[in-house]
N, C-alpha and C positions, 0 to 999 in steps of 0.2 A: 416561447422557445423552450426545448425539453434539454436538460443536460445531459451531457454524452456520458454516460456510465465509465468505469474506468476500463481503463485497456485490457486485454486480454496479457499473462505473464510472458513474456517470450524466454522461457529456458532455453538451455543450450538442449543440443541433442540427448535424446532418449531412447525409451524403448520404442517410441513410435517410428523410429528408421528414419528419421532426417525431417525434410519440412512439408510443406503442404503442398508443392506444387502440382504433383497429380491430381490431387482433389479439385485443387482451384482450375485449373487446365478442363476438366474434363465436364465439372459446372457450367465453367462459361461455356462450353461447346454445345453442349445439353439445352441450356436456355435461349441459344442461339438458332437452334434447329426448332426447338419446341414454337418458338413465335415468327419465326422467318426473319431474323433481325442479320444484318448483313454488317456491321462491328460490333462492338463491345470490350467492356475493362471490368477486371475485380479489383481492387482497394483493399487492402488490409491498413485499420489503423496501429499508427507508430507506438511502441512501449509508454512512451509519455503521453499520448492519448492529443497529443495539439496539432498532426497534419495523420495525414491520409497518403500509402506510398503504395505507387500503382504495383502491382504482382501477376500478373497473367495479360494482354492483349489480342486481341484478334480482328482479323478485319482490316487493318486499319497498319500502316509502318508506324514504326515506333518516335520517326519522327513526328508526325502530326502529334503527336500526344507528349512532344519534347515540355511545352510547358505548363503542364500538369500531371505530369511524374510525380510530383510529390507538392502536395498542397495544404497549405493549412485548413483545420476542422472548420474554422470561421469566413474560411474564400468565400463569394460569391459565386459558386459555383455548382451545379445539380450534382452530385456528387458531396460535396461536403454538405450543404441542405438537408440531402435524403440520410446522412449518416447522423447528423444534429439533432435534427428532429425526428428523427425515427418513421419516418413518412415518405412514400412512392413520391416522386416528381417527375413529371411529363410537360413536355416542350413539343409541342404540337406542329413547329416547322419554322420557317426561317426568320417572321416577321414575331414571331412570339421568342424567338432565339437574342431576336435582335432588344427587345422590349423589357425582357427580364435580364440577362446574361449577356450585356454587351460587351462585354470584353470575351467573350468566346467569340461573338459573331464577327468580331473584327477581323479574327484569326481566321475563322471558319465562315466566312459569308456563301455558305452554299445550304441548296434545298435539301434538310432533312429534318427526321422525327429523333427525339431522345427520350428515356425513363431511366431515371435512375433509384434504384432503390437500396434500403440499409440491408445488410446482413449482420443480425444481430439476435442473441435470445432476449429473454425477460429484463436478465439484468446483468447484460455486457454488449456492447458493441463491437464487433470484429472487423468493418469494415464496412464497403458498398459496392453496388455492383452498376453499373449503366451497360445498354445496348442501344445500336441506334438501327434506324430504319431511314430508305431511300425516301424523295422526297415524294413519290407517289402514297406514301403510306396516309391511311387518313387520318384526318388534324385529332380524334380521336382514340385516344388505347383502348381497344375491345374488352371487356368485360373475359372472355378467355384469355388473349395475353396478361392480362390483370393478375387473373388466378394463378397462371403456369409461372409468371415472374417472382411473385410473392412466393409459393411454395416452395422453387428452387433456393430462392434466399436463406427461406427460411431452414432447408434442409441443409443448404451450404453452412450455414452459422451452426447445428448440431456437430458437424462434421469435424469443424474446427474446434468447437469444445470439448471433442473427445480426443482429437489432438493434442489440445493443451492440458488433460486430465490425466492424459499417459504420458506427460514428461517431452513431447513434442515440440518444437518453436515453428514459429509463426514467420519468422523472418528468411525472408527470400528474394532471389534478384527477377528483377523483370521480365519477361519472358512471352515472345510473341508467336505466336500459334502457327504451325506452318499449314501449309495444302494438305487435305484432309482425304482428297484424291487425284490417283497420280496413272493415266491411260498406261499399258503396257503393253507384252507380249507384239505378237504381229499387227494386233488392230494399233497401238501406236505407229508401226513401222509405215504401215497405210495411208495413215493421216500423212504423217510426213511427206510420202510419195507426193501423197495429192496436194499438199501446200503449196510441194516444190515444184509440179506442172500449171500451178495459178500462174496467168500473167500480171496480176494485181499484185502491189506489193504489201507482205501481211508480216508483223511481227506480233510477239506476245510478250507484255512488261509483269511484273511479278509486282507485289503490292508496293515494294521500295523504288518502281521505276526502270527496276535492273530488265535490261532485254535477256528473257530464256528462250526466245527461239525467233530466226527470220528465214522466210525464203529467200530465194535467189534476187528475187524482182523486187526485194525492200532493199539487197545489199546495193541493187544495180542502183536504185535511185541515191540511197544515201553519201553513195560513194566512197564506200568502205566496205572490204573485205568481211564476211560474217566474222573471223577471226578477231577483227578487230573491235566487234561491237559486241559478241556474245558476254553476256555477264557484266556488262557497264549499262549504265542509266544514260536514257537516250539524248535529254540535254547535255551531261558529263562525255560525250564521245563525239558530239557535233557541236561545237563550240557556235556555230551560226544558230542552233536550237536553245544556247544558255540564257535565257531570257527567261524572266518572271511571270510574263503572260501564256507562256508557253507552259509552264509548270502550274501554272494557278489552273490551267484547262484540267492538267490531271489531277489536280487535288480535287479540284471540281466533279470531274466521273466519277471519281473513286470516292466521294462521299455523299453523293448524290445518286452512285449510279443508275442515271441518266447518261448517253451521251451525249458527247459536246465533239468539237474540231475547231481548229484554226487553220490556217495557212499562214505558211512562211516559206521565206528567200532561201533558196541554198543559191550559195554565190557560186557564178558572178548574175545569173537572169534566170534561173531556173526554179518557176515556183512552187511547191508542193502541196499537196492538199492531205491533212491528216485528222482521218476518224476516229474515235475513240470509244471501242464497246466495255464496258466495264462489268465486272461480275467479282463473285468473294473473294477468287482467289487470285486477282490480277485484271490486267486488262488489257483485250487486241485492240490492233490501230492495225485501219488500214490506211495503207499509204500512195496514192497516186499522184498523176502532174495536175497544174491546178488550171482551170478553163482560164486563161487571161485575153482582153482582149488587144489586138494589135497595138502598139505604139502607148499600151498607157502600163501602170506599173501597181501591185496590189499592197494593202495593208494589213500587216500581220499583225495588227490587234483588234481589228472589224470584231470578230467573235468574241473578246473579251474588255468588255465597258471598261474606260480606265476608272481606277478609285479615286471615289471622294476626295481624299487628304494622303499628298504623302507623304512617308515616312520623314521627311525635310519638316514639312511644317507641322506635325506631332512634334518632333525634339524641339524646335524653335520656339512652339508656345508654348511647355512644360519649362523649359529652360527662363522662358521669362516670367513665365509664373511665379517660379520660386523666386525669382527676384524682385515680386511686386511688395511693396509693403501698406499702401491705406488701400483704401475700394478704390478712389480716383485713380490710382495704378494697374489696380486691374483691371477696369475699366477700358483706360489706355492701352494696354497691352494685348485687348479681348478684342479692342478694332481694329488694332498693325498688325496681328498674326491671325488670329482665327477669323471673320469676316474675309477676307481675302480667299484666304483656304477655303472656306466654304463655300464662297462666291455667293454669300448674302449681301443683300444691297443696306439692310438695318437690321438695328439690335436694340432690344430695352433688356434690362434686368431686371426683375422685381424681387419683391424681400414682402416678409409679412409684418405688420407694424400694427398691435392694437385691434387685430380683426379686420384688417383692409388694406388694399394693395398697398405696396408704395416704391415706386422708381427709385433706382438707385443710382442709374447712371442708364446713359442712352447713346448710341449714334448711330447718320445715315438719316436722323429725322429734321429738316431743317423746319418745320411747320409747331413750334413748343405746344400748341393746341393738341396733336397728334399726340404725344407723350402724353398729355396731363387725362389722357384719358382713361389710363392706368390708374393715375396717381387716385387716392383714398375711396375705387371700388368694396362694396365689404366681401370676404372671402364666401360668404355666402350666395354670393351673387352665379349664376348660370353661364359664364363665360369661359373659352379655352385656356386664360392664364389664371384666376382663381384654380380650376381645375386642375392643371398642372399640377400647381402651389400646395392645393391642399391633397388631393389624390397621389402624388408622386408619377405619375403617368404620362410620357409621352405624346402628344397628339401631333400626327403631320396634315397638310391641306394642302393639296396640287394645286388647287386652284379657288377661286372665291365662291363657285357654284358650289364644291366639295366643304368650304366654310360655313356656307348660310343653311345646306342641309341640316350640319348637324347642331348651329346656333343663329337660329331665324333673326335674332335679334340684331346679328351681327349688319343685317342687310342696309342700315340705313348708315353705316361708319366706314369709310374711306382712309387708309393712309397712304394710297399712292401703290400699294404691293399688290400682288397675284399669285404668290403662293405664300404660307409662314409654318414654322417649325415651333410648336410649345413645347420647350423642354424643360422638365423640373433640374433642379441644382439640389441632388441628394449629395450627403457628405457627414461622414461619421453616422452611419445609419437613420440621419431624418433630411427632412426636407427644408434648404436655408434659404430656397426663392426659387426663382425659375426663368427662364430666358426664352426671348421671342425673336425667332431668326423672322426674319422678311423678304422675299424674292421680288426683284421687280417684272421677273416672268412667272408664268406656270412653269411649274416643278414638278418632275415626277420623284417622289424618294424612293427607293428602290430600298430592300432590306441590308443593303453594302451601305445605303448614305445614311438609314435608318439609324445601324448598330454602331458609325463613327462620329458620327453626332450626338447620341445616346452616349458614348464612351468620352468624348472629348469634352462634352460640356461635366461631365466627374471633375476633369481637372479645374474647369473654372469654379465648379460648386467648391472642392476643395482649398483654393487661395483667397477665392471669395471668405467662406467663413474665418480663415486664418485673418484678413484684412479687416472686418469688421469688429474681430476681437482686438485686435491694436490699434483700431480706432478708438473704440469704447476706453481700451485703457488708457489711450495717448488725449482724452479728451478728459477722465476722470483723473489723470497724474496733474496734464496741465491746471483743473481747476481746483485743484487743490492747491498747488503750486502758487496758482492766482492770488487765492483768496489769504496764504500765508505769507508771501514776500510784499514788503515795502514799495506799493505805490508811486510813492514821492517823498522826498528829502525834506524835511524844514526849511524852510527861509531862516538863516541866522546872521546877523549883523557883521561884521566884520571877516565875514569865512565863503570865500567861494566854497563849489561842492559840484560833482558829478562822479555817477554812478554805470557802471554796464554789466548786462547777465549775459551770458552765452550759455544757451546750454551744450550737453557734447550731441554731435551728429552722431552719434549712434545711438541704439537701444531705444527709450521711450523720449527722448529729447527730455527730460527732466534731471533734477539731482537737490543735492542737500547744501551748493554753495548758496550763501547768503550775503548781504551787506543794510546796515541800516546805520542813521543818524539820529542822535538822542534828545532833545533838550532836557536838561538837569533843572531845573529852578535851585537860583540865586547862587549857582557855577558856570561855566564854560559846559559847552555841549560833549558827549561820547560817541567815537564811531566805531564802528566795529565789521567786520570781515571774517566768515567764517568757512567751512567747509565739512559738509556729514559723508563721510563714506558712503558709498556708492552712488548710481543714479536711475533710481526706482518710487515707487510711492513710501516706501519705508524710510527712506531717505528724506524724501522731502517732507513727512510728516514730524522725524524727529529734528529738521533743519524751523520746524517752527516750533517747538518745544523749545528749542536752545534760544531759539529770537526771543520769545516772549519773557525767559527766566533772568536773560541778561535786562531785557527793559524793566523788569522787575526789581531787581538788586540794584541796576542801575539808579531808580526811583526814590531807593530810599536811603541814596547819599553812599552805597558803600564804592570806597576804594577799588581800581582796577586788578587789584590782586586779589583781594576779595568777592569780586562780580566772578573771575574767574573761580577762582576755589568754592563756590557757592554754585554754579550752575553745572562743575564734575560731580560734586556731590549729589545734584540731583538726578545726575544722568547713572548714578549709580545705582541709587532707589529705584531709580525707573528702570534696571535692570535692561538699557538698550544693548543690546546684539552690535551698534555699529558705535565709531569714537567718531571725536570732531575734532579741528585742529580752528585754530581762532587766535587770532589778535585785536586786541583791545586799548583802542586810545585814548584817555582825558585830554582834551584840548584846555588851554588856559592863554586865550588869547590876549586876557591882559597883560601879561608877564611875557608872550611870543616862548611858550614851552607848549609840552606832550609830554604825559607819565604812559607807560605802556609797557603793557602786560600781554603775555605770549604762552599759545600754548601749544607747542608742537607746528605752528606757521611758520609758512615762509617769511624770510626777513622784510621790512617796508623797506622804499625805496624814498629817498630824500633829494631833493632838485634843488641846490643853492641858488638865490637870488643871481650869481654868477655863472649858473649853468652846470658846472659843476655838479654831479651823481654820487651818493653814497648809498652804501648800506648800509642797514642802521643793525648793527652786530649788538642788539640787545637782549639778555639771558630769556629764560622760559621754562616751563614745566611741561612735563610731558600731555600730550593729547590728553581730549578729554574723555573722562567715561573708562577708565584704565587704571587710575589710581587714589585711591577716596583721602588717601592720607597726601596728596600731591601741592606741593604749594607753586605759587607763581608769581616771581618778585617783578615788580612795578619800577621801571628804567627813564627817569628823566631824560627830556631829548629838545634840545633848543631849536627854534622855528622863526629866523629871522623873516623880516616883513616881506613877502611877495617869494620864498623858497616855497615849493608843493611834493606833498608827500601822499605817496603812493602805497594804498595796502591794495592786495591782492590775491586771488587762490594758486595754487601751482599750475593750475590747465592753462594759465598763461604763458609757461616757461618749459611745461617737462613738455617732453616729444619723443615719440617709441626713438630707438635708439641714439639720442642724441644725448651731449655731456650736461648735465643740468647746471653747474656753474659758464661752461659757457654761452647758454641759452640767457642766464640771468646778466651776465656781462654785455651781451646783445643788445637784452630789453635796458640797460642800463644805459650803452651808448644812445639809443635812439630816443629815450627818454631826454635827454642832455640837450637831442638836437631839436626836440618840436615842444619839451616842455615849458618853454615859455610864452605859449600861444592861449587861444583862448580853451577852457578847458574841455569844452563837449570835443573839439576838436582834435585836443591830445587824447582824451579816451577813444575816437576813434582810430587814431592812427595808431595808437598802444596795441589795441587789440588786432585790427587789420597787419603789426606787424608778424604777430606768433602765423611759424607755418600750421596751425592746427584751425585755421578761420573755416576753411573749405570741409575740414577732416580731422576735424575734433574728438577724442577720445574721453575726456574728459571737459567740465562745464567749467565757465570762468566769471569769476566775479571780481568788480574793479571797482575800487573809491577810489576820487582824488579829491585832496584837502588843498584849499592857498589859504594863508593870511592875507589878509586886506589891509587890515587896518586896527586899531587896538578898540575891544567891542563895549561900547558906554555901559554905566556901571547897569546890571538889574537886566541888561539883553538877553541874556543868556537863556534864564528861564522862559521868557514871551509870555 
């Protein structure tokens, strides 16, 4: 791809007398006559050189071209292509429309030719120009339009540069080309005579639809005064005509020009018949009554095939799109909304893995033989979904005759379908797998089902790849995670013990809370409870940095205020970005005591043999990882036989707006009421009772400790 040179300067006004729009105006008109192109737009790029804002139109109302008015340099669209890369593009008609530029064809699903080319010298780009042609033009650009295109351009790009060399600007409002000729004198007066002795009813719409002239015999059928219709757009004046198939007809002549007609009701039984001849500068309709016959009633969308998908189920599936978070979601999502909308009977996904296909998810196939015949093809292989995959390219199949044509191989493999749809899943400029629609009839695709199926499956490429990257990470946080946090607890003598992790329901389901049980040799066992700021892979990697430096200190006999003051000072060296908050307990179950040391945690929680809850209000130092000179005093704390004590992180207690003492008063009562039960069983009910079970913002970690019993001498260490 060629870089877009910088923009042209837009000064204010100069000696060149204002801006360009004569030049531009009178180019597009020139290049339009020169090739017989029936619309057309010029593009001037913007001073910061990142979109493209349309300046001259012809052909064509200004709505159709509402949403690309102004486009960025990088759209997929011939227009910003031909100004990018500095190279002519031509679109040869509506199925090549549909295949390259499906988000045009959606808008535009009608028969035509388009080329669009840059206007630009050696080393500046000005802009681009496109024109398009009826769909009779051939799927070919002639070797002469070729020439006459390019030289306009190129003569339009000098013109502008002498603009901008005399102090000129470039910037200008949009501007749509009127009728180029207008009948006068008596020979108009004539016409009119003779319109108005037709008994046919004849009007004429102007490019916007607006009606500029009706006979008598169109006012008599519409049932409106000429007064009342002159200068109004013929759906806007007949409220029975405001229908979208009715306007899609004229969008349809008028870019196409071809004609077309529909019939419709004028109420209350009266049905009309309406022709539609289109040419540059507008388009007649003739208007008669419509042949009906006796006793039955007609449909006024016969002439205009409904669409594919509508506008309902587009917002419905993009809506739950963004809401899908693994591949199994999208998955899910790809068969409640899109399969319906399409009215495919099955779907596979495929992803490329290694050199060779591989399924990612499937439905509609109850037969798993049928899937797995995707499963580990090598992408070199001769088949419509390899090809997709690695081509990026569309294939449709009406029927299984139109399949075995174009891969014989196919002839001897059965799913049950009659027509199938290969469509790649491009997203972020490459290709992330590709999807295979299955009909259980013959299909015809038309270039309307072609270009919304080519466009809709963008969106599944797009949440697809978002899903498989939080997969990846939500698979590589978890085993990290794994491989870092405590397994299982020790067996220790005289000390029940149970443990729970939650992590929070949002983000990557991972974090930096911890909890482990120590054995000391020839002491009492330590446990410990901690918490690393945020919940990411940074987090949980330095949440096993902190476990391992406390099993460390712990090892070699130091004191709880020491394990603490030893493992901030490491997190200082280590220079971590996030702090931890941690409390730390020496059991001494001979003695039924706790020494315990606090660093920025929440208070434990203590359950007397009587039931009775306290908080254990013992001092602390501040978190760790914040203060290298930080000490942290070690608070004796008695632990009669069969009281259990509670440490914990704070995801068990804070709650978006809720008071955090009386959240801890809560867990306090209810602690009171089930703490004397077996322990796995209070851990559950502990945590099942925080409102954050369902809707966790933050991850929660729980020890609970009992005394049993007083632990024979030499237990301790094991």
């Amino acid at each position: 791809m060629t870089d877009v040179p910088p923009a042209p300067p837009a000064p204010g006004p100069g000696p060149a007398g204002g801006g360009p729009q004569p030049v531009l105006s009178l180019a597009l008109a020139g290049m339009m006559d020169e090739v017989e192109a029936h619309a057309g737009a010029v593009y001037l790029l913007s001073p910061d050189g990142r979109a493209l804002e349309m300046a001259v139109m012809a052909g064509l109302p200004r709505a159709f071209a509402a949403p690309w008015e102004r486009v960025g340099i990088s759209a997929p669209i011939p227009v910003a292509d031909a100004a990018r890369d500095r190279r002519l593009v031509w679109v040869g008609g509506e199925e090549e429309m549909a295949a390259r530029y499906p988000r045009i064809a959606v808008v535009l699903p009608y028969p035509f030719s388009l080329a669009a080319l840059p206007v630009a010298t050696d080393d500046t780009v000005y802009g681009a120009v496109f024109v398009t042609w009826p769909g009779a033009h051939p799927p070919e650009l002639s070797d002469r339009e070729r020439e006459h295109l390019t030289a306009a351009c190129e003569r339009l790009a000098l013109r502008l540069r002498r603009i901008c060399e005399t102090g000129g600007s470039l910037r200008t409002e949009p501007d749509i080309l009127g009728d180029r000729q207008r009948p006068s004198g008596t020979a108009a007066t004539e016409a009119v005579h003779l319109l108005e002795r037709i008994p046919e009813g004849l009007c004429s719409l102007d490019l916007n639809g607006r009606i500029t002239f009706l006979n008598p015999a169109a006012a008599d059928l519409l049932g409106l005064a000429p007064r009342q219709l002159q200068g109004r757009q013929l759906w806007g004046a007949l409220p029975w005509l405001n229908d979208p198939v009715y306007e899609d007809r004229y969008r349809a002549a008028l870019i196409s020009q071809q004609p077309t007609s529909f019939v419709a009701l004028r109420p209350p039984r009266d049905w009309l018949s309406f022709r539609l001849h289109p040419g540059t500068t507008g388009i007649s309709v003739r208007i008669a009554p419509a042949r009906t016959d006796r006793g039955t009633e007609r449909s006024p969308a016969k002439p205009s095939p409904p669409r594919l998908v509508a506008i309902s189920h587009v917002l419905s599936l993009a809506g739950g799109l963004t809401e899908a978070v693994g591949v199994d979601d999208v998955i899910r999502m790809v068969g409640a909304e899109f399969m319906p909308a399409v009215g495919c009977r099955s779907l596979v996904v495929l992803t490329a893995e290694a050199g060779r296909l591989s399924v990612v998810g499937h439905r509609g196939h109850d037969d798993p033989q049928i899937v797995e015949r995707f499963h580990g093809t090598p992408l070199t292989a001769h088949t419509p979904g390899t090809q997709a995959l690695v081509t990026g390219v569309p294939s449709f199949f009406g029927s299984r005759r139109e399949l075995e044509q174009v891969y014989p191989a196919s002839a001897g493999t059965r799913d049950g379908m009659a027509a199938w749809a290969y469509l790649p899943l491009v997203a972020s400029g490459r290709t992330v797998g590709a999807c295979v629609l299955g009909y259980a009839e013959p299909h015809h695709f038309s270039p309307d089902d072609r270009a919304v199926l080519t466009s809709l499956v963008s969106l599944i490429a797009q949440a697809l790849e978002r899903a498989r990257l939080y997969d990846a990470k939500h698979r590589l946080a978890h085993g990290l995670q794994a491989a870092l946090m405590q397994h299982s607890l020790p067996r220790v003598p005289g000390l029940e013990h149970c443990a729970r992790y939650l992590p929070a329901t949002r983000g990557l389901e991972i974090g930096g809370d911890f909890y482990d049980l120590i054995r000391v040799p020839g002491a009492g066992p330590a446990a410990v409870v901690g918490d690393v700021q945020g919940h990411n892979v940074a987090a949980a990697g330095l949440m096993g940095q902190v476990r391992t430096a406390i099993r460390a200190f712990t090892a070699v006999g130091r004191p709880p205020g020491e394990v603490m003051a030893g493992t901030n000072r490491l997190l200082m060296d280590l220079g971590a970005d996030l702090f931890v908050s941690c409390v730390y307990v020496h059991l001494d179950p001979a003695n039924r005591r706790a020494l315990i040391a606090r660093a920025g945690h929440p208070h434990p929680l203590l359950r007397a043999p009587d039931g009775s809850v306290s908080v254990l209000d013992v001092p602390g130092g501040t978190l760790l990882g914040v203060d290298a000179r930080a000490s942290y005093p070690a608070t004796e704390v008695p632990l009669p036989h069969g009281s259990v004590l509670a440490l914990y992180t704070d995801g068990l207690i804070e709650l978006p707006d809720a008071d955090f003492d009386e959240e801890l008063a809560g867990l306090g009562d209810h602690f009171a009421h089930v703490g004397g039960g077996i322990l796995e069983e209070v851990a559950d009910s502990l945590v099942a009772h925080t409102a954050q079970t369902h809707e966790r913002a933050d991850d929660v970690a729980l020890l609970l400790l009992r005394l049993t019993g007083a632990m024979p001498p030499g237990a301790a260490g094991g």
